[in-house]
C-alpha positions as CSV (number, residue, x, y, z in Angstrom):
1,X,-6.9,-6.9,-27.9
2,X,-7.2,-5.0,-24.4
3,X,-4.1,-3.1,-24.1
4,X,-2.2,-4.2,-20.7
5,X,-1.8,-1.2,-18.1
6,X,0.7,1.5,-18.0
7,X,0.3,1.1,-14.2
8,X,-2.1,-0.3,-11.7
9,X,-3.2,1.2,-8.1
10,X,-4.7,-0.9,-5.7
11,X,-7.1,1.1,-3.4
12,X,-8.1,-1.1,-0.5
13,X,-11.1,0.2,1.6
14,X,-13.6,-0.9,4.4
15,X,-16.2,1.1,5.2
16,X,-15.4,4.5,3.4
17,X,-18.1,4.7,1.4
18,X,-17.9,8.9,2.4
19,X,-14.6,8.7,1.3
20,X,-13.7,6.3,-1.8
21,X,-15.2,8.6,-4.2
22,X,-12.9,11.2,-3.6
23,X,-10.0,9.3,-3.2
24,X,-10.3,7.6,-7.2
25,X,-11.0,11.0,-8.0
26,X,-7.9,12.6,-7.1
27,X,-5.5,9.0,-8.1
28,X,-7.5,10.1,-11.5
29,X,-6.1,13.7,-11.7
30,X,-2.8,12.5,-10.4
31,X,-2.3,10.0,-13.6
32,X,-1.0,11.0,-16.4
33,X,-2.6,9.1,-18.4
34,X,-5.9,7.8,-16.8
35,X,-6.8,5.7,-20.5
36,X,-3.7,3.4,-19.7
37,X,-4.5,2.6,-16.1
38,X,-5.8,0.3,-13.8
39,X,-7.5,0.5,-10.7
40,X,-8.2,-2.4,-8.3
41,X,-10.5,-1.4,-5.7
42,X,-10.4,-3.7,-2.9
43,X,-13.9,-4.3,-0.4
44,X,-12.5,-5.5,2.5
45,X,-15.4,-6.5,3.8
46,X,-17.3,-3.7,4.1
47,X,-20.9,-3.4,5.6
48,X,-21.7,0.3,4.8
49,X,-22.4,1.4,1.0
50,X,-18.4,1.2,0.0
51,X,-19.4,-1.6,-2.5
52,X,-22.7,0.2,-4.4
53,X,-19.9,3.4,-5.0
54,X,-16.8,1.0,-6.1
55,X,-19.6,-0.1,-8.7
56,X,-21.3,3.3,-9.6
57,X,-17.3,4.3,-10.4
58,X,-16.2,1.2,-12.3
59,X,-19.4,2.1,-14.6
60,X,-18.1,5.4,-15.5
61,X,-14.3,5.7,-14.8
62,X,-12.3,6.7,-17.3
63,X,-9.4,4.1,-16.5
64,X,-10.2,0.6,-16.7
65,X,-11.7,-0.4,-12.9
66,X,-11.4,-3.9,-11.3
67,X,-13.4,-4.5,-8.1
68,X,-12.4,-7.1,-5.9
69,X,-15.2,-8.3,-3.6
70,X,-13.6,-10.0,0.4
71,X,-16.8,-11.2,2.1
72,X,-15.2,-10.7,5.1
73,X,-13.0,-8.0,6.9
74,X,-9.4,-9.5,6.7
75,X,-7.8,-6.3,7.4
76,X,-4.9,-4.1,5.4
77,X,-2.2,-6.7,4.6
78,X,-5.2,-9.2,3.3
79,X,-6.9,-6.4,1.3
80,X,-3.6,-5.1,-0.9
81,X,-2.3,-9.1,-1.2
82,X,-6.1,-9.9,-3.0
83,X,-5.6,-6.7,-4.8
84,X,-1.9,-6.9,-5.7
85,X,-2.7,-10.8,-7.1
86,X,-4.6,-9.4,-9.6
87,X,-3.1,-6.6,-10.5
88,X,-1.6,-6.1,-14.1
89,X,0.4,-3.2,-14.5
90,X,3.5,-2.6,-16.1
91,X,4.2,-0.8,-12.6
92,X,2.1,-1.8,-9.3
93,X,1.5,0.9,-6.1
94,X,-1.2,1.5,-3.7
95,X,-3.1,4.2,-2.2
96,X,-5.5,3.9,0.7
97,X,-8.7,4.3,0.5
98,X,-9.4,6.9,3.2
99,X,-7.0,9.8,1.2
100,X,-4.8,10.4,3.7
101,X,-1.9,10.2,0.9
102,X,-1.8,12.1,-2.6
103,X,-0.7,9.7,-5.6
104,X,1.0,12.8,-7.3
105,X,3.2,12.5,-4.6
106,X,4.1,8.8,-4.9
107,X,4.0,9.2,-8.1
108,X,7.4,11.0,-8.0
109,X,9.0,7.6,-7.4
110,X,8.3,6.4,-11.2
111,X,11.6,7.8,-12.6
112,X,13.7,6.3,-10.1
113,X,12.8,2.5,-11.5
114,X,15.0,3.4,-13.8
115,X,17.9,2.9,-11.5
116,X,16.3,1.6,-8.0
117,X,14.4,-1.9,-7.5
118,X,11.8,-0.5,-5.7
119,X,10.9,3.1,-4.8
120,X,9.9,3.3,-0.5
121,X,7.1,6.3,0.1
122,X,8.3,8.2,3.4
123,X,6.1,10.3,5.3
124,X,6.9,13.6,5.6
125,X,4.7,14.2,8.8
126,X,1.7,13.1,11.1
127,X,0.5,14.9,13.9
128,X,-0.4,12.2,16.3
129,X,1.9,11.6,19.1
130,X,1.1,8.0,20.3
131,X,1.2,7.0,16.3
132,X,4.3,8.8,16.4
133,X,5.8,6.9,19.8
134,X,4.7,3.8,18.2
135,X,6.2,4.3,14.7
136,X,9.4,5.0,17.2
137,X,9.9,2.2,19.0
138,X,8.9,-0.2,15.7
139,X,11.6,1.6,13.5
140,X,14.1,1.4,16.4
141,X,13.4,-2.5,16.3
142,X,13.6,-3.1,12.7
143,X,17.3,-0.9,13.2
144,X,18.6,-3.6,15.0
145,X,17.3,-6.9,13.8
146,X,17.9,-6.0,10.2
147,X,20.1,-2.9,10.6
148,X,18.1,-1.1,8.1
149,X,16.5,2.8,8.5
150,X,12.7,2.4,7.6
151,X,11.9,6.2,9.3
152,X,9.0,7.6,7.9
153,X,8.2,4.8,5.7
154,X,4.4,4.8,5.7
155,X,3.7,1.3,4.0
156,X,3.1,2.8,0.2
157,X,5.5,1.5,-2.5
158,X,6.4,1.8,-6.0
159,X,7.2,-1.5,-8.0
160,X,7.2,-3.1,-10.9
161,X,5.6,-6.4,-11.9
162,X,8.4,-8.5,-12.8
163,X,10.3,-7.2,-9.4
164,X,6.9,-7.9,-7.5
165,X,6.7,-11.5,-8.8
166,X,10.5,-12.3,-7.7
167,X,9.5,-10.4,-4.4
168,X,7.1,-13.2,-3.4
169,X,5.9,-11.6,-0.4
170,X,4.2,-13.9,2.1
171,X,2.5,-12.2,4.5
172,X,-1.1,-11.6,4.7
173,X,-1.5,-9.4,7.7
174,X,-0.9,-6.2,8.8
175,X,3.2,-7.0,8.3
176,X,2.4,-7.0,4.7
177,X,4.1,-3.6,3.4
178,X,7.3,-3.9,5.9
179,X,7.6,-6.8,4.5
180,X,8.3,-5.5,1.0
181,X,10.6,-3.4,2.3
182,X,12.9,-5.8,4.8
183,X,12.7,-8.4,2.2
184,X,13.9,-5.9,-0.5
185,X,16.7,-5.0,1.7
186,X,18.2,-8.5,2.3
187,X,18.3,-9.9,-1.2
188,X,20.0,-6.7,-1.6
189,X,17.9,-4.3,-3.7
190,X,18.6,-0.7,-4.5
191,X,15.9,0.8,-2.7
192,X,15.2,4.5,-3.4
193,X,13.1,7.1,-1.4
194,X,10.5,9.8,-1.9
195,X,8.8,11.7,0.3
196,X,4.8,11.8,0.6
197,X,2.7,14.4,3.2
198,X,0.5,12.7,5.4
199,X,-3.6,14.4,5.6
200,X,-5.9,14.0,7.5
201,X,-8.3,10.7,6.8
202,X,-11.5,12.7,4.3
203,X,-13.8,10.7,6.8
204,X,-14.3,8.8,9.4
205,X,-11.4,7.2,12.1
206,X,-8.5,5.0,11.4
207,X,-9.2,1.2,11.8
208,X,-5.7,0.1,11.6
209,X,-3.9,1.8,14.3
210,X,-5.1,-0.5,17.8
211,X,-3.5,-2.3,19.9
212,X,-4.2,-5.9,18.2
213,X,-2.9,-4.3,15.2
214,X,0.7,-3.1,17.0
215,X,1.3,-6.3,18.3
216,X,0.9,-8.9,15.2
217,X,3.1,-6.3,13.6
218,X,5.6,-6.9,16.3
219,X,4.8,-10.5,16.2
220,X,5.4,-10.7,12.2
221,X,8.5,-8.7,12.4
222,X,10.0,-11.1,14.7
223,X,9.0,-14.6,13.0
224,X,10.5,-12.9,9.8
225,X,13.9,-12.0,11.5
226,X,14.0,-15.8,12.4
227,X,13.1,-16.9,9.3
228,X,16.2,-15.3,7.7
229,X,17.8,-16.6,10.4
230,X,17.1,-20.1,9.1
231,X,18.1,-19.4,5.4
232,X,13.7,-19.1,4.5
């Protein structure tokens, strides 16, 4: 019998085939016990050589590797919901694939399950003003629709998979990760904190942070304030 996972990290990517390789390698060195994990790599779609390196490390990883194949580029909040269905972990995060964050530092978060729902990755810093106006003006927002401070919160979370299943988070866009966090906060978890630096991407540019992007955020955060609203 295969034994079930200590933990599993989902590891979305599109197009970083310059980059995935690295990042599994450092979420290896960051587990402390590599034999007992899981790692879902998520293709979003890509149409560089991402796919032909996701395989070339499932064949010789030392945890166990599951590769999910999207035919198509659905985007961030698409690519960690395929990945998170399939996860199996006793305990579920994420890590994206470009390494602009170090699991040893979400990582940290483990011990507080023990007391807190679900652990919230802050970042601790990013040195790109108009992300940083952005990220601004959205956490000012979600201050007064759901009166909650989500400063710094960069999206990665720590959970485990009997909390993630009564979490049922619906969204499959970008709004994805806020929601685990707004939805968290009105059925009234204990939500708990750690803090994560923020590097630089190992290659190429960011393909989240557009215009398009901001907007169905803003869009999402809305339709979910009125959906609580309603009692959904």
């Amino acid at each position: 019998m295969v034994e079930k996972p200590a933990i599993s990290v989902v590891i979305p990517a599109y197009n970083e085939a310059e980059s995935i390789a690295d990042t599994v390698a450092a979420v290896l060195a960051a587990l402390p016990e590599p034999g007992r994990a899981q790692l879902v790599l998520v293709n979003d779609g890509s149409t560089d050589g991402t796919v032909d390196v996701m395989q070339a490390i499932a064949d010789s990883c030392a945890a166990a590797v599951l590769i999910v194949h999207r035919p198509i580029n659905g985007g961030m909040g698409q690519a960690l919901a395929s990945g998170f269905s399939v996860a199996s972990g006793d305990v579920l995060t994420w890590i994206p694939g470009d390494g602009e964050y170090d699991l040893s530092e979400v990582l940290a978060g483990l011990p507080l399950l023990d007391q807190a729902d679900v652990v919230l990755v802050r970042r601790n810093a990013r040195g790109q003003l108009g992300r940083n106006i952005v990220s601004s003006v959205m956490y000012g927002l979600i201050r007064v629709l759901f009166r909650f401070d989500a400063r710094g919160y960069c999206g990665i979370f720590v959970i485990s998979q009997k909390r993630w299943r009564e979490l049922a988070v619906a969204s499959r866009d970008v709004f994805f990760t806020l929601e685990v966090a707004l939805r968290s906060r009105h059925v009234r978890w204990t939500i708990a904190f750690v803090p994560a630096e923020w590097r630089p991407r190992r290659a190429g540019r960011s393909k989240v942070f557009n215009v398009r992007t901001i907007l169905r955020n803003v869009g999402e955060l809305l339709s979910f304030r009125w959906k609580l609203w309603r009692g959904h």
